[in-house]
C-alpha positions in Angstrom: 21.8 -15.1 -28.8 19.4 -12.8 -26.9 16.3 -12.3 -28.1 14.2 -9.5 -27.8 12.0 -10.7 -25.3 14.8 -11.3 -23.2 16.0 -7.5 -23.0 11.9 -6.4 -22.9 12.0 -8.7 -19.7 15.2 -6.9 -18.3 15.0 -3.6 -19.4 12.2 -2.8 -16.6 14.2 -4.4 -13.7 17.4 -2.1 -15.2 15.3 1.1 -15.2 14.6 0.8 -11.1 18.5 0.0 -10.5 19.0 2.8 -12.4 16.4 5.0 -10.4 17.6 3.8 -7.1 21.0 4.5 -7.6 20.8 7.7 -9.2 18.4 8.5 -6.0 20.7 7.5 -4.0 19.1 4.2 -2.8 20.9 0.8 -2.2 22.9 2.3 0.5 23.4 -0.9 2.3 22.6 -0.8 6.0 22.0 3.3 6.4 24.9 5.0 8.1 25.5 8.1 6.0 23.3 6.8 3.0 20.1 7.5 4.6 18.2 10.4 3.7 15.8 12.5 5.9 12.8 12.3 3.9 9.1 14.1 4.9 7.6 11.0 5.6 4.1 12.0 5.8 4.4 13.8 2.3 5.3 10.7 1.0 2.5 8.3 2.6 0.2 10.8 0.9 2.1 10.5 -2.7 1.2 6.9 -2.2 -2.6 7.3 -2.5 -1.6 8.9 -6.1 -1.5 7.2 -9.5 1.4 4.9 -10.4 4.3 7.4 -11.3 3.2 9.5 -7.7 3.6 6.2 -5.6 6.6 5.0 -7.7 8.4 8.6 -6.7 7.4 8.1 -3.2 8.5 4.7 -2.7 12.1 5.8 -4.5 12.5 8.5 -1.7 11.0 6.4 1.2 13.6 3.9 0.3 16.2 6.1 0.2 15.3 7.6 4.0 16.0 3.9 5.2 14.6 3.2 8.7 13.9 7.0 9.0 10.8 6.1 6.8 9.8 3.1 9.1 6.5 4.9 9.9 5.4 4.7 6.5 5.6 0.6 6.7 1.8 0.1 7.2 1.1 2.5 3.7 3.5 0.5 1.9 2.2 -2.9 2.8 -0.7 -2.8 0.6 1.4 -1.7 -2.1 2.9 -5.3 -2.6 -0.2 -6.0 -4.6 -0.4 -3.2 -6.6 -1.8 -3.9 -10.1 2.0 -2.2 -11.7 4.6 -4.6 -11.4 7.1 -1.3 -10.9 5.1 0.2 -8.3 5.4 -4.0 -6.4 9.1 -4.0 -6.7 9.4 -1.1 -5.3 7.2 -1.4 -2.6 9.3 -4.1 -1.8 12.5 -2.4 -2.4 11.3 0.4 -0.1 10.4 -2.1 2.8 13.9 -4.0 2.8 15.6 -0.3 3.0 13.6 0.1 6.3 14.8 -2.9 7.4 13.6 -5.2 10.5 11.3 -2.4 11.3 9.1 -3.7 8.2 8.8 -7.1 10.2 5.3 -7.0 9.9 6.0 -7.1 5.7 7.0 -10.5 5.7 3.7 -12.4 5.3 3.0 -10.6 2.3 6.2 -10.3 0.8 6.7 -14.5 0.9 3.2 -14.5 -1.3 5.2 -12.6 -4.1 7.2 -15.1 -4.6 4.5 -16.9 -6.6 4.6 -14.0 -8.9 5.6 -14.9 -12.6 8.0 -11.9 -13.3 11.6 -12.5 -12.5 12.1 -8.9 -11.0 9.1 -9.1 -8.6 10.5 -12.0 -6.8 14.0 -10.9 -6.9 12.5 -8.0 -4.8 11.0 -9.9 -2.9 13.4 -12.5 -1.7 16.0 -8.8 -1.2 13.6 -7.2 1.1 13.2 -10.6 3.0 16.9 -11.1 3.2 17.5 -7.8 4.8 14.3 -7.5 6.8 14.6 -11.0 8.6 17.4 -13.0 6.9 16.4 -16.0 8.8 12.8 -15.7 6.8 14.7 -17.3 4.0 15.2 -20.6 5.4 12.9 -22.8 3.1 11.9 -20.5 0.6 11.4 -22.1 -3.1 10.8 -19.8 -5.9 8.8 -21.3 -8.3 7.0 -20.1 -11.0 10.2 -18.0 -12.4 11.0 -18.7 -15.9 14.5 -18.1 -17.7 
């Protein structure tokens, strides 16, 4: 039987599906999913509080490797002190693609992260950034 801890756990992770698909996001590898996004109106969203950048990153992600110039802004992000604002940082950078190579470092030190969804997003971005990054990851610290 679930308890309610379970679904307070889940319920977060649900709500950025729900945001990226609704916005269009997890369109796979571009082609006529990616949207052409102002990508310099966005960096500046991300110097905003935690609903601003969480906006941003949503469209970023959804403009695919047409937001790759943003990659250096949404680097730092991946340590963001709100989980949501992390996952999609990271969410936003696998979207962009190999052009976010220079994520990688700090995308493998989320993996240490406790919450479930943070190194979900995580180990996504990796996979379609570099799938060969993967070899030899361990997830630890993830608890059911």
């Amino acid at each position: 039987m679930p308890r309610v801890n379970d679904f307070r756990r889940v319920v977060p992770g649900l709500l950025i599906v729900a945001t990226l698909f609704l916005s269009g996001g997890c369109g796979g590898e571009g082609g006529d999913t990616m949207k052409k996004v102002d990508v310099a109106a966005q960096v500046a969203a991300l110097k905003g509080n935690s609903d601003a950048k969480q906006s941003a990153l949503s469209e970023l992600a959804a403009g695919g490797k047409n937001s790759s110039a943003a990659v250096n802004d949404i680097v730092p992000l991946l340590k963001d002190e709100d989980a949501v604002v992390r996952r999609l940082a990271a969410y936003a950078l696998g979207q962009i693609g190999p052009a976010a190579k220079v994520a990688l470092p700090s995308l493998k030190a989320m993996l240490t992260e406790t919450d479930i969804n943070s190194v979900t997003a995580a180990v996504n971005a990796i996979n379609s950034i570099d799938p060969s990054a993967n070899d030899g990851i361990k997830i630890q610290n993830v608890t059911k």
